[in-house]
C-alpha positions as CSV (number, residue, x, y, z in Angstrom):
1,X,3.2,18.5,35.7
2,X,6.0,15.6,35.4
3,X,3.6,13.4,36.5
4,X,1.2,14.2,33.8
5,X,4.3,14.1,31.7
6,X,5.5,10.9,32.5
7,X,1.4,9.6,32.4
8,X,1.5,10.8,28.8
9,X,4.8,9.3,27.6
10,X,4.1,6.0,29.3
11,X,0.4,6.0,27.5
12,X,2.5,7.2,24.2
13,X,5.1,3.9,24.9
14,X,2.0,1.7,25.0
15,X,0.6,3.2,21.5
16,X,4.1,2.8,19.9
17,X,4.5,-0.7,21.5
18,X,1.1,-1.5,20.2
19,X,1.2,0.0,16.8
20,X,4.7,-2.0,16.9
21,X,3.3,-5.3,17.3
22,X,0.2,-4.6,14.7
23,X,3.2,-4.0,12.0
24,X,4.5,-6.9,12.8
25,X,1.0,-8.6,12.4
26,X,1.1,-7.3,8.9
27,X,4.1,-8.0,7.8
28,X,3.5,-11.8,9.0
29,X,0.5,-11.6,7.1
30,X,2.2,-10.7,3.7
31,X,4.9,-12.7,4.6
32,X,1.6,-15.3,4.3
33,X,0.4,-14.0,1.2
34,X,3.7,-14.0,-0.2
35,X,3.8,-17.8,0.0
36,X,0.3,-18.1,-1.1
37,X,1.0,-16.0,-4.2
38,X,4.3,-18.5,-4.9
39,X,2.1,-21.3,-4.3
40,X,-0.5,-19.9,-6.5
41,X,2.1,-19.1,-9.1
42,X,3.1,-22.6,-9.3
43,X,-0.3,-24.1,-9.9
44,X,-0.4,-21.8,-12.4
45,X,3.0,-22.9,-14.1
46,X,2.0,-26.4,-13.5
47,X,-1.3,-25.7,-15.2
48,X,0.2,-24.1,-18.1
49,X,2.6,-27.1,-18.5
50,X,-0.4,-29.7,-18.0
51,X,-2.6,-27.6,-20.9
52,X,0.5,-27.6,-23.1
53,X,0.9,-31.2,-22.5
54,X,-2.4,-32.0,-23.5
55,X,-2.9,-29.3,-26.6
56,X,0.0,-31.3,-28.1
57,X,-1.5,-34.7,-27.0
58,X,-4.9,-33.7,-29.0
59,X,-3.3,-32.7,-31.9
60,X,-1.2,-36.0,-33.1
61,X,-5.1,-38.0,-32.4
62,X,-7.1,-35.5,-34.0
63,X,-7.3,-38.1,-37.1
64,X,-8.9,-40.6,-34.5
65,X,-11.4,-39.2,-32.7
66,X,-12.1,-41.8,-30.1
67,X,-13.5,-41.5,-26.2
68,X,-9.7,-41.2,-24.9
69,X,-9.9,-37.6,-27.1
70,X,-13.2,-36.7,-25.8
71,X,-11.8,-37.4,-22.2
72,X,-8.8,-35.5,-23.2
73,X,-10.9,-32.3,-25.0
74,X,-12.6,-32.3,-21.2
75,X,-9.6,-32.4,-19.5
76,X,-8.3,-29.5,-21.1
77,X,-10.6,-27.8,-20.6
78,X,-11.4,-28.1,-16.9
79,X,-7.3,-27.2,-16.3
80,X,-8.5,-24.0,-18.6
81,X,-10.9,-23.6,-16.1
82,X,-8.4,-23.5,-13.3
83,X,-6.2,-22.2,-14.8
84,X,-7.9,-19.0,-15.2
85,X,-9.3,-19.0,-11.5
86,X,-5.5,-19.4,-10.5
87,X,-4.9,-16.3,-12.6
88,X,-7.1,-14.3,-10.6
89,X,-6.6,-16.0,-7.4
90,X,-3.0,-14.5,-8.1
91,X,-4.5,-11.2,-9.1
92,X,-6.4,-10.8,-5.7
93,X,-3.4,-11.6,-3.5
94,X,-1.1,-9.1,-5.4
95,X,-4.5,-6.6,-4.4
96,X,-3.7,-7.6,-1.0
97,X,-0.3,-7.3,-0.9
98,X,-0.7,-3.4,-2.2
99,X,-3.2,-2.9,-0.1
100,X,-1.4,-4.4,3.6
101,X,1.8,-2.3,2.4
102,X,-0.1,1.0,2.1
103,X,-1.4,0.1,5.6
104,X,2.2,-0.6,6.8
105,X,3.5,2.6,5.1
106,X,0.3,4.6,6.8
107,X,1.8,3.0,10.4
108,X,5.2,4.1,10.2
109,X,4.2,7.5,9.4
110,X,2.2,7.6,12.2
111,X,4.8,6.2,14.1
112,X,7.1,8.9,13.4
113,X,4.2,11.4,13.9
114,X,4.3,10.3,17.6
115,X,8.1,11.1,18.3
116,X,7.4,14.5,17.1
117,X,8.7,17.7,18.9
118,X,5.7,20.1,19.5
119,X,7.7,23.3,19.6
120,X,9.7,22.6,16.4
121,X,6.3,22.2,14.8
122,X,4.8,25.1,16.7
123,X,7.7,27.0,15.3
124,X,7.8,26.3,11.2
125,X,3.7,26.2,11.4
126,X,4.5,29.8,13.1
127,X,7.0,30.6,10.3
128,X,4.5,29.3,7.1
129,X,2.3,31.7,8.4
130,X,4.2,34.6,9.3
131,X,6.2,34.0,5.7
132,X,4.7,36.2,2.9
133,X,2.6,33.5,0.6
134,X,5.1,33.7,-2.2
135,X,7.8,32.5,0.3
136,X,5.9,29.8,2.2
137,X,6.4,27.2,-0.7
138,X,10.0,25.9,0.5
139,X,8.5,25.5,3.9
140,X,6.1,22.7,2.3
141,X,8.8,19.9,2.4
142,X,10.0,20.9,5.8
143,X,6.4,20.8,7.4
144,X,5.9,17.2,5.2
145,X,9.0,15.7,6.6
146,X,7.9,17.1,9.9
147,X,4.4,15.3,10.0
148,X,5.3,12.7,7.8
149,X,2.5,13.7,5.2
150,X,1.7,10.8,2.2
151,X,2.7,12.2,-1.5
152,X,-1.1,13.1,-2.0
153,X,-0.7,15.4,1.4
154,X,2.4,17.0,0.4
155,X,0.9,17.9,-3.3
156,X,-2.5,18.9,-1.6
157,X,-0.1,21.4,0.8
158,X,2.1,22.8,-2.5
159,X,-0.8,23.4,-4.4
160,X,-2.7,24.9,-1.5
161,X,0.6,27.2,-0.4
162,X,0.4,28.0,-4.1
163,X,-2.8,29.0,-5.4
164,X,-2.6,31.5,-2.2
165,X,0.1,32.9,-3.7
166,X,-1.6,33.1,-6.9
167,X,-5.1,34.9,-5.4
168,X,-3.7,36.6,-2.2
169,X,-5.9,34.5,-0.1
170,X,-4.8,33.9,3.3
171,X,-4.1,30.0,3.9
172,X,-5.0,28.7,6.8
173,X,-4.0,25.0,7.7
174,X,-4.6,23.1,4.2
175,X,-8.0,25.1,3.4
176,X,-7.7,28.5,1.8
177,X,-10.0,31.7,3.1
């Protein structure tokens, strides 16, 4: 039995240790997109700057229209042009960046998931079920902190715990008989 004990918390290590080093991955990774989005940023500032440059420029020649006002009409509006794709270069990386931190916040919970104690959650699964359904609602947060449940889970467990209350329907799990 220890031995199978031990097998599973060194195999339970190694998923931590892993999982670990995969948050780590991410959070170099938005560290990287961080400095792209700055980077990005700037080239848009810069681009701003340039256009403003340049709108003023073509205004004081606009009584002499001449080939340097032509070049300077195209100018303008290629740094338009970039200026916009910088705009949504900066609008996909901040995409990114929500996206990587939902997957770090998904990690840690399953993180904690792993260091859970079995029998604490055998008992307070026991006692949501044993509790009559109008009582079983100030077990939610408990069994959310518990399994470390994202907002949506939690909600989905209230109103589930809930509407059994409402219908005397036995709950069973998040599903309702």
């Amino acid at each position: 039995i220890f031995n199978g004990a031990n097998k599973t918390l060194m195999e339970l290590r190694q998923t931590v240790a892993s999982k670990d080093s995969e948050i780590e991955e991410l959070k170099a990774t938005i560290e990287s997109m961080k400095e792209k989005y700055e980077e990005a940023k700037n080239i848009v500032d810069e681009s701003k700057n340039t256009l403003s440059d340049l709108l003023a420029d073509m205004e004081e020649r606009t009584s002499n229209v001449s080939d340097k006002d032509k070049d300077n009409t195209f100018k303008l509006q290629h740094m338009a042009e970039m200026l916009n794709e910088s705009e949504a270069q900066v609008q996909k990386l901040l995409d990114q960046e929500k996206i990587l931190k939902e997957e770090i916040r998904k990690l840690d919970r399953l993180e904690k998931r792993q260091n859970l104690s079995v029998e604490y959650l055998k008992n307070v699964v026991l006692k949501f079920f044993e509790t009559e359904p109008s009582g079983r609602e100030p077990l939610v947060p408990v069994i959310s902190t518990i399994l470390q449940l994202s907002p949506e889970e939690t909600k989905s467990l209230k109103e589930n715990a809930i509407d059994a209350t409402n219908s005397n329907q036995v709950v069973i799990g998040f599903g309702v008989l």
